[in-house]
C-alpha positions as a printed NumPy array, in Angstrom:
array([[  60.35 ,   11.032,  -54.961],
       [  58.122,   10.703,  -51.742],
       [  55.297,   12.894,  -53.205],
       [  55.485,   10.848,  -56.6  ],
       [  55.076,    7.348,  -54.617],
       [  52.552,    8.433,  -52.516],
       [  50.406,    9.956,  -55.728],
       [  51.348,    6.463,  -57.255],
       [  50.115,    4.662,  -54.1  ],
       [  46.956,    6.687,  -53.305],
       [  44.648,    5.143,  -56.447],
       [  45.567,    1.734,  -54.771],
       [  44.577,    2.615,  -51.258],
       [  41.327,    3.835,  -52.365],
       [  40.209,    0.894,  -53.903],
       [  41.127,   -1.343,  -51.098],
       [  38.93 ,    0.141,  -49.035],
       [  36.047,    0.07 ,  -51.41 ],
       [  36.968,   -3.787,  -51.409],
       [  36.911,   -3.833,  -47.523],
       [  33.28 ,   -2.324,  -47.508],
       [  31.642,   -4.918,  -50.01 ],
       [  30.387,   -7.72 ,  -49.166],
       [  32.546,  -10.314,  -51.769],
       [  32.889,  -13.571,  -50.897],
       [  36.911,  -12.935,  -50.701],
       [  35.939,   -9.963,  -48.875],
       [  37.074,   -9.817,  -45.196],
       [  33.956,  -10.629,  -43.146],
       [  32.249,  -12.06 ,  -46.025],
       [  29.585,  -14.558,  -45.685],
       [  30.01 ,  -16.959,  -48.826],
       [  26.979,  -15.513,  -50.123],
       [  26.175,  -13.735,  -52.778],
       [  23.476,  -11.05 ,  -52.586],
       [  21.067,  -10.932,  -55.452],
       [  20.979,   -7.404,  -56.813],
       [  17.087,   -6.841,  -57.341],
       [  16.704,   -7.996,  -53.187],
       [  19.228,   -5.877,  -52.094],
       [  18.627,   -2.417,  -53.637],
       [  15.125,   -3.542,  -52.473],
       [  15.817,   -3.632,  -48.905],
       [  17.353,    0.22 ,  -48.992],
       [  13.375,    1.354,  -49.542],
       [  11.895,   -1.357,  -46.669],
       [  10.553,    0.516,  -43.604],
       [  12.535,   -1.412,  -40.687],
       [  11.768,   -4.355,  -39.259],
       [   9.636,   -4.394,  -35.833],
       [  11.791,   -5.729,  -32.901],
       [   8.54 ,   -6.019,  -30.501],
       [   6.652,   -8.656,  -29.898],
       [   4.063,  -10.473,  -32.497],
       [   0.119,  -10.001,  -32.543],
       [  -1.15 ,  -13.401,  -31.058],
       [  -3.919,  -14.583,  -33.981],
       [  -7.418,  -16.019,  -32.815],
       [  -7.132,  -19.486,  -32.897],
       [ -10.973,  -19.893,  -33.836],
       [ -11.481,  -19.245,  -37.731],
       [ -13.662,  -15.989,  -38.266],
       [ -16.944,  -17.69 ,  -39.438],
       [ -16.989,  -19.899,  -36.579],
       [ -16.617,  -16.946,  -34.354],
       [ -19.1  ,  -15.088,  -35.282],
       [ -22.051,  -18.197,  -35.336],
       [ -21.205,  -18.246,  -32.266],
       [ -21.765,  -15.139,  -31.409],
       [ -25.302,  -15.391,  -32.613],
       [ -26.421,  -18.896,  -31.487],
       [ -29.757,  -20.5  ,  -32.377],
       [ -31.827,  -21.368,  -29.636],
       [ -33.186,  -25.172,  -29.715],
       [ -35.799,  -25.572,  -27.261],
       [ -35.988,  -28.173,  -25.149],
       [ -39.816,  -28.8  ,  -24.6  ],
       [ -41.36 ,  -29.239,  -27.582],
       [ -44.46 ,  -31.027,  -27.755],
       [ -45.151,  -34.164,  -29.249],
       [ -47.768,  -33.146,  -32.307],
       [ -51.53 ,  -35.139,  -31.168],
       [ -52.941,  -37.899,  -32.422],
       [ -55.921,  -37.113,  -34.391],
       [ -59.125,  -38.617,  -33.246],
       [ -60.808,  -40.816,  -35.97 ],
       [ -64.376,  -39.966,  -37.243],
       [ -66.129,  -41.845,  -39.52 ],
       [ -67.878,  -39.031,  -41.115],
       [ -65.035,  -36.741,  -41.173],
       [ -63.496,  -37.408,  -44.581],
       [ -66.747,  -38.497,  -46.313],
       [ -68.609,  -36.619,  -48.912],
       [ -72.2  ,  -36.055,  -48.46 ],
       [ -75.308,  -36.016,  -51.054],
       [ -77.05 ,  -32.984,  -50.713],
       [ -80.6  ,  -33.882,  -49.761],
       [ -80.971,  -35.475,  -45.954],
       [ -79.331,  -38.596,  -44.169],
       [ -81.197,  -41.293,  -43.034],
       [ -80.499,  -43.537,  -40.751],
       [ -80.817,  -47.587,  -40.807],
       [ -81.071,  -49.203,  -37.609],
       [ -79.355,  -52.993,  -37.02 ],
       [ -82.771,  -55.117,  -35.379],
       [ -81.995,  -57.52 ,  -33.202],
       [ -85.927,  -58.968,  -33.727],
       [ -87.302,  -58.412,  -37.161],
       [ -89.97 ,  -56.809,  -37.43 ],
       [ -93.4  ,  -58.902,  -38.055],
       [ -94.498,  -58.085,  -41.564],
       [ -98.127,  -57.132,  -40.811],
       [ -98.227,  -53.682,  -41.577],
       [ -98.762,  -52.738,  -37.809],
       [ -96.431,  -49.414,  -37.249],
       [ -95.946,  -50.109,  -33.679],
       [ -92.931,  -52.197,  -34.502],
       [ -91.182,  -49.455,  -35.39 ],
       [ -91.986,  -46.555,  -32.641],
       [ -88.79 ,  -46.971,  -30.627],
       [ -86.999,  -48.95 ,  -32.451],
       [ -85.974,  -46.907,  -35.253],
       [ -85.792,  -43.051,  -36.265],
       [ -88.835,  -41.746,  -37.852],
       [ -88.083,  -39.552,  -40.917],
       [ -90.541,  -37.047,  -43.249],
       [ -91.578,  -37.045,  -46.954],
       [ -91.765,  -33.727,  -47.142],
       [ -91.049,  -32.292,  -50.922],
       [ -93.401,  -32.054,  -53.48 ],
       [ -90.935,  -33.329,  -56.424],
       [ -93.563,  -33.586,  -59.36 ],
       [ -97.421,  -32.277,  -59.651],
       [ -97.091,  -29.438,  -57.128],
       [-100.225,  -28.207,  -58.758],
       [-102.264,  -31.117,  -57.738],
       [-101.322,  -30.986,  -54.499],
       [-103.765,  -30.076,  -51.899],
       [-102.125,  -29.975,  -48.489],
       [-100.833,  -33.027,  -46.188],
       [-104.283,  -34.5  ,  -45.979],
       [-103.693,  -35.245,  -49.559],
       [-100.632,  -36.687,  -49.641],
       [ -97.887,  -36.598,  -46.688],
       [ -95.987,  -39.167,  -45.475],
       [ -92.95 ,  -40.396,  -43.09 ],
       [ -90.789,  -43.668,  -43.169],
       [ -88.776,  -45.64 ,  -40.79 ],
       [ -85.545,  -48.031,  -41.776],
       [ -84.148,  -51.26 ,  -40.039],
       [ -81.768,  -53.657,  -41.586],
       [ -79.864,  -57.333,  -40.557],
       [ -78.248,  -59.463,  -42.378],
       [ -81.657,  -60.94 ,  -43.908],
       [ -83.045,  -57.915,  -45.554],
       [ -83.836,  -54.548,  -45.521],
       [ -86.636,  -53.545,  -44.111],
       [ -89.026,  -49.988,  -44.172],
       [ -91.702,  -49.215,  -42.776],
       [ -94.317,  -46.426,  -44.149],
       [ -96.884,  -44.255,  -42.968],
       [ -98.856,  -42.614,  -45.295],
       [-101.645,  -39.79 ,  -45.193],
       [-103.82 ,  -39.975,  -48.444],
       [-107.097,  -38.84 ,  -48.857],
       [-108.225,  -40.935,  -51.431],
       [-106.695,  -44.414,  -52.258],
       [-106.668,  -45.212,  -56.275],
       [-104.561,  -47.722,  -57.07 ],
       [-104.936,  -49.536,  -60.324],
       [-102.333,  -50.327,  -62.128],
       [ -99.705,  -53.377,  -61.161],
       [ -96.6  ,  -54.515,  -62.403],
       [ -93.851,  -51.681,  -64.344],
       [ -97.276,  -49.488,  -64.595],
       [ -97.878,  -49.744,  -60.423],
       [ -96.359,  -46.031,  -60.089],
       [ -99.286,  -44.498,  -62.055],
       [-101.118,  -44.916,  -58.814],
       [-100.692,  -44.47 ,  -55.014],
       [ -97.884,  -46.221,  -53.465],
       [ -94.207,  -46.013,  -52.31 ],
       [ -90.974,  -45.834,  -54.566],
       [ -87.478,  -46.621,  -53.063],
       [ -84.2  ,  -46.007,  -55.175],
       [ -80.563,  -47.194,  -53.48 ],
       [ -77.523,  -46.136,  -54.371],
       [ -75.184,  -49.583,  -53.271],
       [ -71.8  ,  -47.872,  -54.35 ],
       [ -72.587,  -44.565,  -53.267],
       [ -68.609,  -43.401,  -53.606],
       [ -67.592,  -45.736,  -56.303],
       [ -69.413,  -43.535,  -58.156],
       [ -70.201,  -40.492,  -56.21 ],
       [ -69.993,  -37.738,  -58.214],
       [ -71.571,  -39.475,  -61.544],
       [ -75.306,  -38.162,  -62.306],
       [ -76.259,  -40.875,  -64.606],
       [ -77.625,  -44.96 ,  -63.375],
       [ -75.975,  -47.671,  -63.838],
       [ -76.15 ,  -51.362,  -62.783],
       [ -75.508,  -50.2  ,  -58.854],
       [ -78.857,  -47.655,  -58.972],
       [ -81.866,  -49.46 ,  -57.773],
       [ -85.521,  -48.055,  -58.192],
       [ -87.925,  -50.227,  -56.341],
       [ -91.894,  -49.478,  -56.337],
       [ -94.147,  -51.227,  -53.841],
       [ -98.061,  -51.403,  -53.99 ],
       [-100.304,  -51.169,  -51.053],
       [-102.755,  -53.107,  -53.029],
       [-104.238,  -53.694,  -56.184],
       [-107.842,  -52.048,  -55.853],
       [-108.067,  -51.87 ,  -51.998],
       [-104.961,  -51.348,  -49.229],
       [-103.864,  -55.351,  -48.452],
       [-105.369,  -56.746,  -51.434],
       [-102.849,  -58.043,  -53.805],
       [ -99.675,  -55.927,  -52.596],
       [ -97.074,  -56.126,  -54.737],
       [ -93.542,  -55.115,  -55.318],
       [ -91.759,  -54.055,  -58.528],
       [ -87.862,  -53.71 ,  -59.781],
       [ -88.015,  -50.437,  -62.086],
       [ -84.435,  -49.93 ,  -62.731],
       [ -81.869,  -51.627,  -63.588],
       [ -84.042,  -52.401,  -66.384],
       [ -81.778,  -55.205,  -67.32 ],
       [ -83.096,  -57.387,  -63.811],
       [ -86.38 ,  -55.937,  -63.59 ],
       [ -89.851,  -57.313,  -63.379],
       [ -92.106,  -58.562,  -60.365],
       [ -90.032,  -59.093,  -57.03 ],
       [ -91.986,  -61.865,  -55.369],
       [ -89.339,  -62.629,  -52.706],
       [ -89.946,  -58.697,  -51.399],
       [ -92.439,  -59.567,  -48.271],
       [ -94.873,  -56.274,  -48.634],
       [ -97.533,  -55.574,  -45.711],
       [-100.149,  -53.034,  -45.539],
       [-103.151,  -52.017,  -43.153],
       [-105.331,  -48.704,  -44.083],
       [-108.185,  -46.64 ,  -42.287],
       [-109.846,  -43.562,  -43.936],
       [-107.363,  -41.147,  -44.815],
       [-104.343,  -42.943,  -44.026],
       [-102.362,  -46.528,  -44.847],
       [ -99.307,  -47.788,  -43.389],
       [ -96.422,  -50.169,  -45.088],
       [ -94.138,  -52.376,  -43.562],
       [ -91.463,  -53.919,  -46.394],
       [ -88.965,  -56.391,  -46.449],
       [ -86.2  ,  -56.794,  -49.619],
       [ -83.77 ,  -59.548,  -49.427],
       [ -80.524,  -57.99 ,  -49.851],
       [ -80.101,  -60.481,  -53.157],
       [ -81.981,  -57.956,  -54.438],
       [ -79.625,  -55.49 ,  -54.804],
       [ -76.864,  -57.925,  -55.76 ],
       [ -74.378,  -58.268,  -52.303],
       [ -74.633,  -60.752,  -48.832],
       [ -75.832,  -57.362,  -46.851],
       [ -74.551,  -54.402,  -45.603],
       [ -71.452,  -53.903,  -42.747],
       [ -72.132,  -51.834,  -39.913],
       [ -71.155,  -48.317,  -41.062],
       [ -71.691,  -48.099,  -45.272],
       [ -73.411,  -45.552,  -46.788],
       [ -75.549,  -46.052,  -49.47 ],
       [ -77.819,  -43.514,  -51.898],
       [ -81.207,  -43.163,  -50.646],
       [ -84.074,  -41.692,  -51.37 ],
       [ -88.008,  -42.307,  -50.411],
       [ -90.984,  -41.269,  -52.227],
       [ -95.201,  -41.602,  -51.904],
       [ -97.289,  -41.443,  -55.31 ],
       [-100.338,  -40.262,  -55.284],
       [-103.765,  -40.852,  -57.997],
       [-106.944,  -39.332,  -57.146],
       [-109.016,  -40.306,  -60.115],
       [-110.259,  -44.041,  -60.081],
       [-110.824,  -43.239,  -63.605],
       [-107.297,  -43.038,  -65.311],
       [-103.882,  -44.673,  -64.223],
       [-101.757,  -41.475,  -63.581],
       [ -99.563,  -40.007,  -61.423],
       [-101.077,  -36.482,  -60.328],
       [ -98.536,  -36.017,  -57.102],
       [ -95.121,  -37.658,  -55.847],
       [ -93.475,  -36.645,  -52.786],
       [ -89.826,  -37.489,  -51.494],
       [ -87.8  ,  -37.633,  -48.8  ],
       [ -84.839,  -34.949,  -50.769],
       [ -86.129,  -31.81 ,  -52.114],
       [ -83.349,  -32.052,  -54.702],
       [ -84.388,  -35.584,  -56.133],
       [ -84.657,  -35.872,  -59.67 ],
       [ -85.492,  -39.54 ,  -61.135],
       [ -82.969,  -40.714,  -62.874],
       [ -79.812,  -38.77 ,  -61.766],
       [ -78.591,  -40.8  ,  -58.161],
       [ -76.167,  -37.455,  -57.055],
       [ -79.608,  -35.983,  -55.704],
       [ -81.175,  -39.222,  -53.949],
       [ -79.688,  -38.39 ,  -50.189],
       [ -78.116,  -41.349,  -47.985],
       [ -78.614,  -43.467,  -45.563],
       [ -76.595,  -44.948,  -43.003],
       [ -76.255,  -48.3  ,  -41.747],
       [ -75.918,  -48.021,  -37.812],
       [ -76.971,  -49.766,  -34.575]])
């Protein structure tokens, strides 16, 4: 009987304590909380848990950490950029053939074709470029010349020395630079239209005579171009004295001429000056002209030169 009770007990003992080692919520020591399956057959193939003590992270995010580890360097004494020093040439554009300049008078010159006027008072330039008849052109006894230029608010004014062996002038009027003479063209809006080779109603070509026949007798001054206000200037004062050999100029052109009050103190305008020369009494022609720009060609301004209005 005991042997039989005990087999009959033994199945029940066994799965008591299989009870006793689960964790049940019935079972002693239980928690009241069920285990989900999937985490706990995980946790048999965890490595274990550290029991030491935390890393302590960088409180400074990496990208900050390492700009700063490579810092820019700002200096501190950097200098102010300088001021550029105006110029009144430096920006401007410049003809090719020479600059000339115009001198402000504070007396105006006497028109009496006396040169002394001008010797100290003003810059005196050549006319040095045989521009048309090179041929007929036998040295600077023949034909050479230089020029002088004043301005105020009156006119301006030019004064002319010329060396010419033989004085033929014959012709007058829109026909006066067929013999010997001076020619003046003026560019009044020299960048308006800078870069344009043709005249227009701002180009000026001026011709003044010495003298009809003999130097002083009869001198007149002409308005070639524009054609459109040409003709016979008689408000240009023209002055002339001669010796054998030689003649001198002194001009003065109202600055209604050339359409404007007068010039300001620092314009630029075109400029070019040029000497005819005849040396046959026989025929009106023009055998020789010289000019102030080796480049000038009649009727295209971009070739004339400049002039500059100073004091």
């Amino acid at each position: 009987m005991i042997k039989r009770t005990t087999l009959t007990i033994l199945p029940f003992l066994l799965l008591g304590a299989i009870l006793a080692g689960c964790n049940f919520p019935l079972a002693p020591g239980g928690g009241g909380a069920a285990s989900t399956p999937d985490l706990t057959l995980t946790a048999l193939f965890l490595p274990p848990v550290s029991t030491s003590t935390p890393p302590v992270l960088p409180t400074v995010p990496p990208t900050e950490a390492v700009a700063s580890s490579t810092p820019t360097e700002v200096p501190t004494n950097t200098p102010e950029p300088p001021t550029p020093t105006p110029t009144i040439t430096a920006t401007l554009p410049s003809r090719p053939g020479p600059q000339s300049n115009a001198w402000l008078l504070g007396t105006a010159p006497v028109m009496d074709g006396n040169w002394g006027d001008w010797v100290g008072n003003a810059t005196q330039y050549g006319v040095d470029y045989v521009t048309f008849g090179k041929s007929n052109w036998e040295g600077t006894s023949d034909l050479s010349a230089s020029y002088a230029l004043g301005w105020d608010f009156n006119n301006l004014y030019i004064g002319v020395k010329v060396h010419d062996d033989k004085y033929v002038q014959n012709a007058s009027g829109s026909e006066m630079w067929q013999g010997d003479g001076v020619e003046l063209q003026l560019d009044t809006n020299l960048f308006g239209d800078f870069y344009d080779p043709t005249m227009n109603i701002d180009d000026f070509q001026m011709g003044f005579s010495p003298g009809l026949g003999s130097i002083g007798a009869s001198t007149e001054a002409t308005l070639y171009m524009p054609r459109s206000i040409g003709g016979t200037k008689p408000q240009v004062v023209v002055a002339s004295t001669g010796e054998t050999g030689l003649y001198r100029m002194e001009i003065a052109i109202p600055w209604s001429i050339f359409g404007f009050p007068h010039p300001y103190l620092g314009m630029y305008s075109g400029f070019t000056l040029c000497v005819n020369d005849n040396d046959d009494p026989s025929v009106n022609a023009q055998q020789t002209q010289m000019c102030s720009s080796v480049y000038r060609k009649l009727l295209n301004p971009t070739t004339w030169g400049q002039v500059w209005f100073v004091r």
